[in-house]
GUKE-959649 format. One record per residue: residue in one letter; y, z, x of N, C-alpha, C, O in turn; residue number from 1. Coordinates in steps of 0.2 Angstrom, whole numbers. Example, Ala and Ser with C-alpha at 12.3 -4.5 7.8 and 13.67 -1.06 7.14 Angstrom:
2
R  rest     ny     nz     nx    cay    caz    cax     cy     cz     cx     oy     oz     ox   nr
R     a    -28     39     66    -22     39     62    -16     39     66    -17     42     71    1
R     s    -11     35     64     -5     36     68      0     39     64      6     40     67    2
//
This chain:
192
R  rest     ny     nz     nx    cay    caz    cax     cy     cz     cx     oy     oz     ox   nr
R     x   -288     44   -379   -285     48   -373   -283     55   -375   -282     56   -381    1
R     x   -281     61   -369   -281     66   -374   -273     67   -372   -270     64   -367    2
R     x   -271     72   -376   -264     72   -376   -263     76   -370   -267     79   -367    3
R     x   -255     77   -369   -253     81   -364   -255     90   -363   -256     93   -358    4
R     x   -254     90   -369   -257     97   -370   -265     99   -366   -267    103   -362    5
R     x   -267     93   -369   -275     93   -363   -277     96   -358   -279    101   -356    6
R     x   -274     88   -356   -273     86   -349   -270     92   -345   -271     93   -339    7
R     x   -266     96   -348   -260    105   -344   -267    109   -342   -269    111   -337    8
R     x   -270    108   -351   -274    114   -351   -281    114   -345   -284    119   -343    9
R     x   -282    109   -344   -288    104   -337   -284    107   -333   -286    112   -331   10
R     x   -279    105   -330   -275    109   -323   -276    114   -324   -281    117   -322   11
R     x   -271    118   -327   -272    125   -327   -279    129   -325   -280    133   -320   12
R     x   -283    127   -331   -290    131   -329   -291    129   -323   -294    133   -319   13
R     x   -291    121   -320   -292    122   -312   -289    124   -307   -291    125   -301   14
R     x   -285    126   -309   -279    129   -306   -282    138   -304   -280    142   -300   15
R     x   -286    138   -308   -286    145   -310   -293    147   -307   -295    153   -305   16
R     x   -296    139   -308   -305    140   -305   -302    142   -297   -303    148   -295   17
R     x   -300    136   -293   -298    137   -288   -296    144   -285   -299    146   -279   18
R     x   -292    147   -288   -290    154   -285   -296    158   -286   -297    163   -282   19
R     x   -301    155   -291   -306    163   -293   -311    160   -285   -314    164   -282   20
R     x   -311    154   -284   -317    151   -279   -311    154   -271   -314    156   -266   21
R     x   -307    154   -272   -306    155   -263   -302    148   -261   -298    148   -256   22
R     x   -303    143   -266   -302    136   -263   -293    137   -261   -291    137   -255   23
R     x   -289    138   -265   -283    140   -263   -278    147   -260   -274    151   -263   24
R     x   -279    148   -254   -276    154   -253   -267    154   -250   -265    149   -248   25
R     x   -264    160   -251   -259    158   -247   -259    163   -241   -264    167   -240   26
R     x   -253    164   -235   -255    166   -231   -252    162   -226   -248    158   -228   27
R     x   -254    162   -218   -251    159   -213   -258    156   -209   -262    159   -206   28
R     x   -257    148   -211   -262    144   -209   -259    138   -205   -253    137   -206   29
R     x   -263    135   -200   -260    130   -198   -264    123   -196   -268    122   -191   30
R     x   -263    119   -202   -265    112   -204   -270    108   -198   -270    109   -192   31
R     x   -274    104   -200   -275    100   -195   -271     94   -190   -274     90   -186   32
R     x   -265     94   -194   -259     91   -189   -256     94   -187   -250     92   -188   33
R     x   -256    100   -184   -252    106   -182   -248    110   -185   -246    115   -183   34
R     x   -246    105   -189   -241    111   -194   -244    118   -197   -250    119   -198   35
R     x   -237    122   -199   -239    129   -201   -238    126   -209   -234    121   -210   36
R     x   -243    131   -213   -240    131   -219   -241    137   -222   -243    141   -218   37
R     x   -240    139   -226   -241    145   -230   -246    146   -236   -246    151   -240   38
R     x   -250    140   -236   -255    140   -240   -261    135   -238   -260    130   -234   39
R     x   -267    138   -241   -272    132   -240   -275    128   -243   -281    131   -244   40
R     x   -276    121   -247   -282    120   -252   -289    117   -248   -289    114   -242   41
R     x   -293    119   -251   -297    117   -249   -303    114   -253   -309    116   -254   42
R     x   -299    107   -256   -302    103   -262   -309    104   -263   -311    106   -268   43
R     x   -313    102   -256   -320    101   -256   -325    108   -262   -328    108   -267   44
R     x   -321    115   -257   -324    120   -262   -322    119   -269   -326    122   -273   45
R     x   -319    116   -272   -316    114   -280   -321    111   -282   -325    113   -286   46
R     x   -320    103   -279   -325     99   -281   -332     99   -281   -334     97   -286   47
R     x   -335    102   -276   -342    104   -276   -344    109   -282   -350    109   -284   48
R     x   -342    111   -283   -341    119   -289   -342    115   -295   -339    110   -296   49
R     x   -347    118   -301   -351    114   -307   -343    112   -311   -341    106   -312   50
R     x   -339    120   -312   -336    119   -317   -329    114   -314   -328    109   -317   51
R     x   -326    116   -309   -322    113   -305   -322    102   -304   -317     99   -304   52
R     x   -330    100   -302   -331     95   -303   -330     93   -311   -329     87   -313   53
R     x   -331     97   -313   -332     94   -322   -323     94   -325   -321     90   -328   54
R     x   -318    100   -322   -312     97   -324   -308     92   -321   -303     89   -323   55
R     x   -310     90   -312   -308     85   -310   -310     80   -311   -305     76   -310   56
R     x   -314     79   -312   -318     70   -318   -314     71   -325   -311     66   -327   57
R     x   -314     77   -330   -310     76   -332   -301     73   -333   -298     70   -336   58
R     x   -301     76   -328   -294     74   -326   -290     68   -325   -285     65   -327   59
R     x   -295     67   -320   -294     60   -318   -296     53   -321   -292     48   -321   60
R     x   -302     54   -325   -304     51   -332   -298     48   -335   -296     42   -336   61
R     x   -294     55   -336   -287     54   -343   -283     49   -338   -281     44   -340   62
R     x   -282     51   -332   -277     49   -330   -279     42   -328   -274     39   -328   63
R     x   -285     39   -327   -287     32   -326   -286     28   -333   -285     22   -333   64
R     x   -286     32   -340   -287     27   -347   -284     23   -346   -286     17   -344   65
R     x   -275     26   -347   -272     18   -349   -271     13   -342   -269      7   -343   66
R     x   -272     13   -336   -272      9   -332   -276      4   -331   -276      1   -325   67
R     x   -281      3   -336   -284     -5   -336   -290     -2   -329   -295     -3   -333   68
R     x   -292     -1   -326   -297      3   -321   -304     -1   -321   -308      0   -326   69
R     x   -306     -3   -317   -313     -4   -315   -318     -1   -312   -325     -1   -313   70
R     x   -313      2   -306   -318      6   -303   -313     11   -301   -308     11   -303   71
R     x   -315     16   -296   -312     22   -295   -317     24   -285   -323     24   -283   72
R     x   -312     25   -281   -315     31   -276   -309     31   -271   -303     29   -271   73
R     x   -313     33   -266   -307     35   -260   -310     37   -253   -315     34   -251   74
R     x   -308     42   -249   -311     41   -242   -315     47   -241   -314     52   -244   75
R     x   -319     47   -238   -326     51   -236   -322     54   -234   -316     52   -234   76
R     x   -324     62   -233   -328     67   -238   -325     68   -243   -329     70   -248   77
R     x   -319     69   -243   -317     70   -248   -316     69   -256   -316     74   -260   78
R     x   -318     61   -256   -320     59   -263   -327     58   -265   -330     57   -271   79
R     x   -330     60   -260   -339     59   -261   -342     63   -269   -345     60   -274   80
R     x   -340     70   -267   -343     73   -274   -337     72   -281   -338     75   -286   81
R     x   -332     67   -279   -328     67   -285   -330     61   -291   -332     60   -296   82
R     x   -329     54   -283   -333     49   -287   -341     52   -290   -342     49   -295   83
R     x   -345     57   -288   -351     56   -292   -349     59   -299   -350     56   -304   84
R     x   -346     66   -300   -344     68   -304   -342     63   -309   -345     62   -314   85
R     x   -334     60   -308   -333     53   -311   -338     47   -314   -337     44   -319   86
R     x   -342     47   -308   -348     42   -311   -352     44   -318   -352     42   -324   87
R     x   -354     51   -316   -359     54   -321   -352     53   -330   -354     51   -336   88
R     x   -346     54   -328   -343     55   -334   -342     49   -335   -341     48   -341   89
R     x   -342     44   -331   -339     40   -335   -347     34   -339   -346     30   -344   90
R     x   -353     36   -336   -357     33   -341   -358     39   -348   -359     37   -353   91
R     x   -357     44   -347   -358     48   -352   -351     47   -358   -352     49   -364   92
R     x   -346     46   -356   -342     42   -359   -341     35   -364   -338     32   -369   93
R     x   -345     33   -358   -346     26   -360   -342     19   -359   -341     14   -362   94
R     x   -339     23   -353   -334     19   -349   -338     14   -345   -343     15   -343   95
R     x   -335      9   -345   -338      3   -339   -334      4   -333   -331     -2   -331   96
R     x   -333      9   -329   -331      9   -323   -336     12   -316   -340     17   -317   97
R     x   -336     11   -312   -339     10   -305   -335     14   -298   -330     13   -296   98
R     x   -342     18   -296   -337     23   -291   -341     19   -285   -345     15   -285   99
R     x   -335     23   -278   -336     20   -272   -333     24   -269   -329     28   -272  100
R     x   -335     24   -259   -329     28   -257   -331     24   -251   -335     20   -251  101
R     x   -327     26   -247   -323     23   -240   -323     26   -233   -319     31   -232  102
R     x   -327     24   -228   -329     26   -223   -321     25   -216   -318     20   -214  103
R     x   -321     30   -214   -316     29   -209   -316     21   -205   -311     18   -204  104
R     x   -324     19   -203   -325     11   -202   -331     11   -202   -335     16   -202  105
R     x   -332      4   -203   -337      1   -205   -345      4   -201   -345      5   -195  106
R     x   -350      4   -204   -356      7   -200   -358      3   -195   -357     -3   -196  107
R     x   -361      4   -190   -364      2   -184   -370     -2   -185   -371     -7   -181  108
R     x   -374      1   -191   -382      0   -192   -382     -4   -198   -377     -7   -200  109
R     x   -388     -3   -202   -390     -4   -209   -386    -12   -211   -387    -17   -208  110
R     x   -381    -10   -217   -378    -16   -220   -371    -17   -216   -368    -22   -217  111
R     x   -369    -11   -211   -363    -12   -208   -356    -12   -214   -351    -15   -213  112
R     x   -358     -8   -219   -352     -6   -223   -347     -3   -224   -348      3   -226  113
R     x   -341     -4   -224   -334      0   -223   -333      5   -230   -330     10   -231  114
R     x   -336     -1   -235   -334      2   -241   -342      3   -245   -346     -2   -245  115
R     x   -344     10   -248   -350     12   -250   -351     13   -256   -349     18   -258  116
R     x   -353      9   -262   -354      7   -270   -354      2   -273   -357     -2   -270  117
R     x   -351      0   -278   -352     -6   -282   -346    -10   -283   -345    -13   -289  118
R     x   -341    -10   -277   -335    -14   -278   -335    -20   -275   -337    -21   -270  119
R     x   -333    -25   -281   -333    -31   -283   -324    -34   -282   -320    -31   -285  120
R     x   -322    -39   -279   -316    -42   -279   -316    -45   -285   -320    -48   -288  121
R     x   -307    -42   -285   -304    -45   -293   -304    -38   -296   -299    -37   -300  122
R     x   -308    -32   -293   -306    -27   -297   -300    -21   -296   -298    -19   -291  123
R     x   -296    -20   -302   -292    -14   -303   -293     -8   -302   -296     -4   -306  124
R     x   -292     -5   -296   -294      1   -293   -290      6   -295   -284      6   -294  125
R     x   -292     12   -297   -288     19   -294   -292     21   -288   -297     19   -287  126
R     x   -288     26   -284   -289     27   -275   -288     34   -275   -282     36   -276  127
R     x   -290     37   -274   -289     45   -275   -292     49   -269   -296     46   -265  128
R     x   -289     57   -267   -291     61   -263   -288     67   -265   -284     68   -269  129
R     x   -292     72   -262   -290     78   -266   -284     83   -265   -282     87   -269  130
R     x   -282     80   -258   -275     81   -256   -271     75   -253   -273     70   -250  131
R     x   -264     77   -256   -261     71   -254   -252     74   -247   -245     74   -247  132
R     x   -256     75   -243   -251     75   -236   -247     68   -235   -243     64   -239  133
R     x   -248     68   -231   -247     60   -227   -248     56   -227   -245     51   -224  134
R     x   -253     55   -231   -257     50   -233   -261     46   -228   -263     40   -229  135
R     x   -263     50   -223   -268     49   -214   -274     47   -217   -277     43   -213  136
R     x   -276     49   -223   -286     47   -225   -285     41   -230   -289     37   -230  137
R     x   -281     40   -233   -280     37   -244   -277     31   -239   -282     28   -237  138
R     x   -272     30   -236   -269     25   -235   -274     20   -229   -272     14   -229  139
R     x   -278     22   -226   -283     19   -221   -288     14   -227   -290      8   -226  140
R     x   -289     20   -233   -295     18   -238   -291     13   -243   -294      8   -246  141
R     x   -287     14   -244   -282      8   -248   -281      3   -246   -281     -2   -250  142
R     x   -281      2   -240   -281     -5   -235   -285     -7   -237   -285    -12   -240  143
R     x   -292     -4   -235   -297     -6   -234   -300     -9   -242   -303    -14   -243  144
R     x   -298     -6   -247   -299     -8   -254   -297    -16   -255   -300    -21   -256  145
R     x   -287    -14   -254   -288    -21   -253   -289    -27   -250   -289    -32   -253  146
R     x   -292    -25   -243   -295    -31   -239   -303    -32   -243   -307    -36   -240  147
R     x   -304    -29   -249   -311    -32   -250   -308    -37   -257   -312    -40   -260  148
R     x   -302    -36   -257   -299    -40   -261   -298    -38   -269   -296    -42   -273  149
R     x   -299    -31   -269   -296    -28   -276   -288    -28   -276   -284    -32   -272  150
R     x   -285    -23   -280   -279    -21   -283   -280    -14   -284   -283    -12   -290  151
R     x   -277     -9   -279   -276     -3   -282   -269     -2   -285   -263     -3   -282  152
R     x   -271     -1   -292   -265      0   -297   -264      8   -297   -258     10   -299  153
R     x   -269     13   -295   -266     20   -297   -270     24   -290   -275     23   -287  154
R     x   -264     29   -289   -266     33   -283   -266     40   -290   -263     41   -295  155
R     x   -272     45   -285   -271     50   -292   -274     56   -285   -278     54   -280  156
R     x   -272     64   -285   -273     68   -283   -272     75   -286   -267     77   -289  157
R     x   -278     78   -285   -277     85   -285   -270     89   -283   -267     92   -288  158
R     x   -270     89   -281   -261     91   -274   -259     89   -270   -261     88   -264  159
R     x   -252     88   -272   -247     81   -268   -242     88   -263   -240     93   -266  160
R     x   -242     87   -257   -240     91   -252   -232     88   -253   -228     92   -252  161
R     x   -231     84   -254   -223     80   -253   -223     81   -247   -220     86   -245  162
R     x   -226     78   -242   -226     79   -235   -228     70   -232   -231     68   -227  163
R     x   -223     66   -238   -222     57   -236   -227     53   -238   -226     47   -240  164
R     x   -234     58   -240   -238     53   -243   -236     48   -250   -237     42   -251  165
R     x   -232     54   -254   -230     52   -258   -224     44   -261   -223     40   -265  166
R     x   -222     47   -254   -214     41   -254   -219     34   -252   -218     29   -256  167
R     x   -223     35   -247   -227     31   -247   -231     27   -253   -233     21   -253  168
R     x   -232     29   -255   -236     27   -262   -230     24   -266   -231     19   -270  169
R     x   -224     25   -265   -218     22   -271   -215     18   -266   -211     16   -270  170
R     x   -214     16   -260   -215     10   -257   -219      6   -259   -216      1   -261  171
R     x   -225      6   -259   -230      1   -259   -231     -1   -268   -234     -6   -271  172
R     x   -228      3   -272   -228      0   -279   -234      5   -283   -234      5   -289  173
R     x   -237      9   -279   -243     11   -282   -243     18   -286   -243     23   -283  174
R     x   -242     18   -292   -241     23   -298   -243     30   -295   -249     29   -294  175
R     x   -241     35   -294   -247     41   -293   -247     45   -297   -242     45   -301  176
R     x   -252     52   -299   -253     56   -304   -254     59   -300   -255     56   -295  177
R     x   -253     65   -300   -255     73   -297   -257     78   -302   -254     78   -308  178
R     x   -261     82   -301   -260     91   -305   -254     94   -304   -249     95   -307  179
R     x   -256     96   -297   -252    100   -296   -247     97   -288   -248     92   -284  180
R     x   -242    101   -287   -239    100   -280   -236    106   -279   -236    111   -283  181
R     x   -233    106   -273   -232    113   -269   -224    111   -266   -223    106   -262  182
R     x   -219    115   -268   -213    116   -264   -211    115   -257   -216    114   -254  183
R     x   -207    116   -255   -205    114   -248   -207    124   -247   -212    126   -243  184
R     x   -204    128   -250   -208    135   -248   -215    136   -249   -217    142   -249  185
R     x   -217    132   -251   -226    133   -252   -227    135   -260   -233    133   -262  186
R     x   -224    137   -267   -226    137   -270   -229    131   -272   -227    125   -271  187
R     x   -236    133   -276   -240    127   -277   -240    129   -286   -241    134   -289  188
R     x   -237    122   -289   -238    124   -297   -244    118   -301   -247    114   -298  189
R     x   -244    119   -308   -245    113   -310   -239    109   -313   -233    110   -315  190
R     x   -241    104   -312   -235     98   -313   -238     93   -321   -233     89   -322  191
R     x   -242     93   -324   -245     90   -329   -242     90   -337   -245     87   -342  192
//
């Protein structure tokens, strides 16, 4: 595992890609739940981006070691290009872990599946999204993880809004990681 020093130096530079990419701006924006805020992320552009993909698989890597982990994913779109990233690291590691992600509901056509990869009950999950509000997308995809009869043991996030999702996650037991998070005034820092 890598030490804390690492794991700072991963956020940071993400931290740091984000602002060079656009994905983070501040300014007067107002949410897809109505609210205003004074800043925007905009995960997807992070994650899609070579090097930005490579320090959140990184990241998250570290942050799944010691939790025992089987597989790893979370809810469309947001987790799509993260579990691939993750996938790619974790054979190239040589980890035996398994990505997947989580459709708002189950398909109409084809196999009719809710949940998209190679998730097996009995497994140890972490559950991720690249932002963490209220928890409107992860928390739909957690249920649904567990109705396939796993155990999500870790919620893990690029940036925790403190806007309940969180509280939520330590109601239900479920450990969370963040990089970064953001103030009730909008500073957005790293936390790692």
């Amino acid at each position: 595992m890598a030490n804390g020093s690492d794991l700072k130096n991963i956020a940071t530079r993400l931290y740091d890609r984000a602002m060079e990419l656009d994905s983070l701006r501040f300014g007067d924006f107002t949410l897809s739940s109505g609210a205003k805020s004074t800043y925007y992320f905009d995960g997807r552009m992070l994650s899609t981006d070579p090097e930005g993909a490579d320090l959140i698989s990184q990241a998250f890597s570290i942050a799944m070691d010691d939790a025992g982990i089987d597989a790893f994913g979370g809810p469309t779109v947001a987790a799509v290009p993260i579990v691939g990233a993750l996938a790619l690291r974790s054979h190239l590691d040589g980890k035996k872990r398994t990505g997947f992600f989580v459709r708002p509901e189950k398909k109409e056509h084809g196999a009719g599946k809710q949940i998209e990869g190679n998730l097996e009950p009995g497994m140890q999950v972490a559950a991720f999204d690249d932002t963490i509000s209220t928890g409107g997308s992860l928390f739909p995809a957690i249920d649904a993880i567990e109705a396939a009869g796993c155990k999500v043991v870790l919620a893990i996030a690029i940036l925790d809004r403190h806007q309940g999702g969180d509280a939520e996650l330590e109601r239900r037991g479920i450990p969370f990681f963040k990089l970064w998070e953001s103030t009730p005034d909008g500073k957005v820092t790293v936390v790692v």
